[in-house]
C-alpha positions, 0 to 999 in steps of 0.5 A: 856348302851352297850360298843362297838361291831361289827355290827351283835353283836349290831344287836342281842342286839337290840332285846333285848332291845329298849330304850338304845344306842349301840356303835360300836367299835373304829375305827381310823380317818386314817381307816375312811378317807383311808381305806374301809369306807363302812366296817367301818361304814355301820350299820343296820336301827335298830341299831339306836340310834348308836354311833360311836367312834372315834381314833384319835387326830387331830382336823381336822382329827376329824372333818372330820370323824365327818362329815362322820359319820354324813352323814353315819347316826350316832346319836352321834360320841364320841371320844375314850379317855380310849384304854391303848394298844400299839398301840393306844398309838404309834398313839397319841390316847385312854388312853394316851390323858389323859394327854392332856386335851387341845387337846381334848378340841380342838377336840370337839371343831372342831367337834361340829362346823363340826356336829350337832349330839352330841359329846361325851367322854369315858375317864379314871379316869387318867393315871399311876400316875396322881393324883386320883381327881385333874387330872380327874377334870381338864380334864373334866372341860378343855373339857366340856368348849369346848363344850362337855356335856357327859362324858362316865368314866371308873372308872379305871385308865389305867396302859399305861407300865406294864399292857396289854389292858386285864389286864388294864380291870381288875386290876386296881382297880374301883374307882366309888366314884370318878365318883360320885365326878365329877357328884357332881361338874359339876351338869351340866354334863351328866356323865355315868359310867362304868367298872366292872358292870354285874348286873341291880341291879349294875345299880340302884345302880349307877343311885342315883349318875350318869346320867347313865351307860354303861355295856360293857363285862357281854352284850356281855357275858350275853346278856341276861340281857339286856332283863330286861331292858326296864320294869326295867328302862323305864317302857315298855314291854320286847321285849322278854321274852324267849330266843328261841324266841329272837334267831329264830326272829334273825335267819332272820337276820343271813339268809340274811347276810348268802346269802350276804356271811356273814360266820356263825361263824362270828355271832354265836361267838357273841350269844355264852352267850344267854343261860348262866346258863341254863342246856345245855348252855355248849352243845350249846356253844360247838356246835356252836364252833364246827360246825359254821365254817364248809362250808354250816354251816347255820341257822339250825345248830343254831336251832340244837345248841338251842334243847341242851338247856333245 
């Protein structure tokens, strides 16, 4: 139920809830074959289960990251098929491969044989002027026949000329009836939804149409909410049911990542919500803000940030 994020964000988000997966952010199959793989893809043992996103749009390529990933770990290796920016669309990836459903067919199909982890999709509802359904229609079914069984849909068509990544997030307009369409012809498919989604209420609402759903910006904004997770949706009890008790049992993380030479600021920024709509919130947001980047800037800082908090 988590869109992807960087490693210290996934690892806070863990604490709050048990059952669901997280997903890292994309990275491209030219940074996991050239560049530094270690960066890219070490990850924390509680973080499982841990997908990984891949950028890319040659089979073999695919493959062979596949396979790393696997090696490294990972439960799942999905293949980023919704990034509108520019640059992804210059490396023949993300939002733009929409109109190609065969070669991502091709890579699945390459991938499933390299791997026996799961292999999965997060895709648009279509790009600039395809056809609301039809189009969407087809690329599922050309994939899925290659082998892939869950589809991750943003709900949302991206605009590839004329609207930016941030607007691409937010103008077009969500389109959830026509997710609801597809689970209803390919029964057969996992189908998890996505976009606009910032309450569990949403959440139970969705699950009568769809297999499942995926909150990307209000987790990384509000993580907080994920806490009413697991007894909502999977019968089993909070992890924590105080804030100030999530962030101290966090604190042992960011200590040791503070003595790998890991700065503050780096993971602070990703907790800035965890107070959102209490009285403080503001004051521990501008603490934070104002003191993490500071040299010696440690735990106590966070502690100090947290007395804010009413």
């Amino acid at each position: 139920m988590l869109d992807w994020t960087d490693r210290f964000c996934r690892n806070f988000h863990r604490l709050l809830t048990k059952h669901t997966v997280l997903y890292t952010e994309m990275v491209t199959t030219g940074a996991i074959l050239h560049g530094d793989r270690e960066r890219h893809l070490r990850f924390d043992n509680c973080e499982h289960p841990l997908a990984l996103q891949i950028g890319g749009s040659e089979p073999a390529e695919m493959a062979e990251c596949a396979r790393i990933a696997e090696g490294y770990g990972y439960d799942e290796v999905n293949i980023n098929v919704g990034c509108p920016s520019e640059r992804v669309q210059k490396g023949a990836f993300g939002a733009c491969l929409m109109a190609e459903p065969g070669l991502i067919a091709q890579c699945v199909e390459a991938m499933r044989s390299a791997v026996t982890i799961p292999v999965t999709v997060k895709n648009r509802i279509g790009i600039d002027d395809q056809e609301d359904y039809a189009d969407l229609r087809n690329f599922v079914g050309t994939v899925a026949q290659a082998g892939c069984d869950t589809f991750i849909i943003h709900a949302r068509k991206a605009w590839l000329k004329g609207l930016s990544p941030k607007e691409n997030r937010e103008i077009p307009p969500l389109r959830y009836d026509l997710v609801y369409q597809l689970k209803q012809e390919f029964p057969q498919l996992e189908i998890i939804i996505n976009g606009g989604i910032t309450t569990l209420e949403q959440c139970q609402t969705h699950l009568q149409h769809v297999d499942g759903v995926m909150v990307g910006r209000e987790a990384y904004h509000n993580p907080w909410i994920l806490a009413q997770v697991d007894p909502l949706f999977y019968a089993d009890d909070a992890p924590f049911h105080d804030r100030k008790a999530a962030l101290e049992a966090f604190l042992a993380y960011v200590q040791a990542q503070l003595e790998a030479g890991v700065p503050l600021n780096h993971m602070s920024r990703h907790i800035l919500g965890l107070f959102q709509g209490m009285p403080g919130a503001r004051g521990w947001r501008r603490h934070i803000s104002e003191n993490a980047h500071k040299p010696g800037a440690g735990v106590e800082m966070l502690r100090e940030a947290m007395q804010l908090v009413l």
